[in-house]
C-alpha positions as CSV (number, residue, x, y, z in Angstrom):
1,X,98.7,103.0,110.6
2,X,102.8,103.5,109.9
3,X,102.4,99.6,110.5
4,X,99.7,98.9,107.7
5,X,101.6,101.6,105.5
6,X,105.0,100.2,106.1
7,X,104.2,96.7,105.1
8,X,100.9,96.1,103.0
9,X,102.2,98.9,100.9
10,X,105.0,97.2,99.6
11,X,103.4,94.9,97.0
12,X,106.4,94.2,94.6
13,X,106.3,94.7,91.7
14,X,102.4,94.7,91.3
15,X,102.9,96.9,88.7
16,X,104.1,94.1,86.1
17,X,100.6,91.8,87.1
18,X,99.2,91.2,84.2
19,X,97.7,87.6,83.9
20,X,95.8,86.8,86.8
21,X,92.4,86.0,87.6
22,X,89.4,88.3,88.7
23,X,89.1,85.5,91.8
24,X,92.9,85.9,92.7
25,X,92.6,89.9,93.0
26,X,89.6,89.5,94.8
27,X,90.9,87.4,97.7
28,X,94.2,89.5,97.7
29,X,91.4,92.4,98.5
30,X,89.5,90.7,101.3
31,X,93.2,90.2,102.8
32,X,94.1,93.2,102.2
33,X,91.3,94.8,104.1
34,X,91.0,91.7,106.6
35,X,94.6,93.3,107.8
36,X,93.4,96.8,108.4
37,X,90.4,95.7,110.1
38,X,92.3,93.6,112.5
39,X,95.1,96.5,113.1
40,X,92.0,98.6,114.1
41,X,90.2,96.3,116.1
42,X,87.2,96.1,113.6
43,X,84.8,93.4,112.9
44,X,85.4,91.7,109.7
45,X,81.8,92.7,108.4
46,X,82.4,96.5,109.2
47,X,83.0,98.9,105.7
48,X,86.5,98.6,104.8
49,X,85.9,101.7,102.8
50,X,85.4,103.9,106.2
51,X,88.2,102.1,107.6
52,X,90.0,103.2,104.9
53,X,89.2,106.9,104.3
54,X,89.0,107.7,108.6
55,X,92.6,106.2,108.7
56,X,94.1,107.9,106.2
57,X,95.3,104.8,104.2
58,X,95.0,103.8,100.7
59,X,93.0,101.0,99.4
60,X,94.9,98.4,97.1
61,X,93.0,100.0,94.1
62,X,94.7,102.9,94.6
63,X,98.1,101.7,95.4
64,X,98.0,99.3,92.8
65,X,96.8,102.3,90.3
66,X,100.1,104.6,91.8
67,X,102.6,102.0,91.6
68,X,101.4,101.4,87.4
69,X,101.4,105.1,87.4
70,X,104.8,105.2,88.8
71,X,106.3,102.7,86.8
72,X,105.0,104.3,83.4
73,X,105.8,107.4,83.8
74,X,109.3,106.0,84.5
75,X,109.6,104.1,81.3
76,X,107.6,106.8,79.1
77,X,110.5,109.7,80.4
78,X,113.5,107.0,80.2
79,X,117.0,108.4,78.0
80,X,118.0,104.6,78.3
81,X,118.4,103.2,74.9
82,X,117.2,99.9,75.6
83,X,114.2,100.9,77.5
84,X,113.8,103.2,74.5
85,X,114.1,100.3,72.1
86,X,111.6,98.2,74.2
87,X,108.7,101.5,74.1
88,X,108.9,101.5,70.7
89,X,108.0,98.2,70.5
90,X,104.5,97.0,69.3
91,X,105.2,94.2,72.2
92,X,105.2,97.2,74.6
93,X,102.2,99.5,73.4
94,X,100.1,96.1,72.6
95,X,101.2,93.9,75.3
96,X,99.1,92.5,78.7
97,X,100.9,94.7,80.7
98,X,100.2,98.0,78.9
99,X,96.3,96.7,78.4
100,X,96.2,96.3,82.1
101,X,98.1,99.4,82.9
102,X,95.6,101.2,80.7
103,X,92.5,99.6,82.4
104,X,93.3,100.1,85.6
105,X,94.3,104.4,85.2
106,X,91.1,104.7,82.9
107,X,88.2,103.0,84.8
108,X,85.5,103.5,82.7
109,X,81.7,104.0,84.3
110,X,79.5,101.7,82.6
111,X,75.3,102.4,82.7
């Protein structure tokens, strides 16, 4: 598990995705899980969610929601004048990234 950890939890900068399609995410999931499952010795039809939650390891829902967290709560608490500047900003509070950011740490339940 330190292996999966150690390298499909480094996703750079996945935080600043905002223009992709549904399709792309999708297959980036399947690969995602595809890994686990062959770490473990699973076959590829088995629940990737149990896999998941009996190893301990997080999905790439949730590391993708901790890294936007992360990053946001970085840039809301900055000093930095420019960072400052670029907050202010309607291009920040309107912009993809925020939209996504906002999307994706505020799932809405729908039915």
């Amino acid at each position: 598990m330190e292996l999966f950890r150690s390298h499909c939890y480094s996703i750079y900068c996945n935080s600043l995705w905002s223009r992709y399609k549904v399709a792309t995410l999708n297959r980036l999931k399947v690969c995602h899980n595809d890994i686990l499952k062959r770490l473990l010795g699973l076959p590829r039809w088995s629940s990737s969610s149990l896999a998941f939650a009996r190893n301990g390891v997080n999905n790439l829902d949730v590391i993708r929601r901790h890294s936007m967290f992360s990053l946001g709560s970085r840039v809301e608490l900055s000093t930095n004048s420019i960072i400052t500047s670029v907050r202010q900003s309607a291009a920040y509070v309107w912009g993809p990234i925020q939209q996504r950011w906002l999307g994706l740490l505020f799932v809405q339940n729908v039915g």
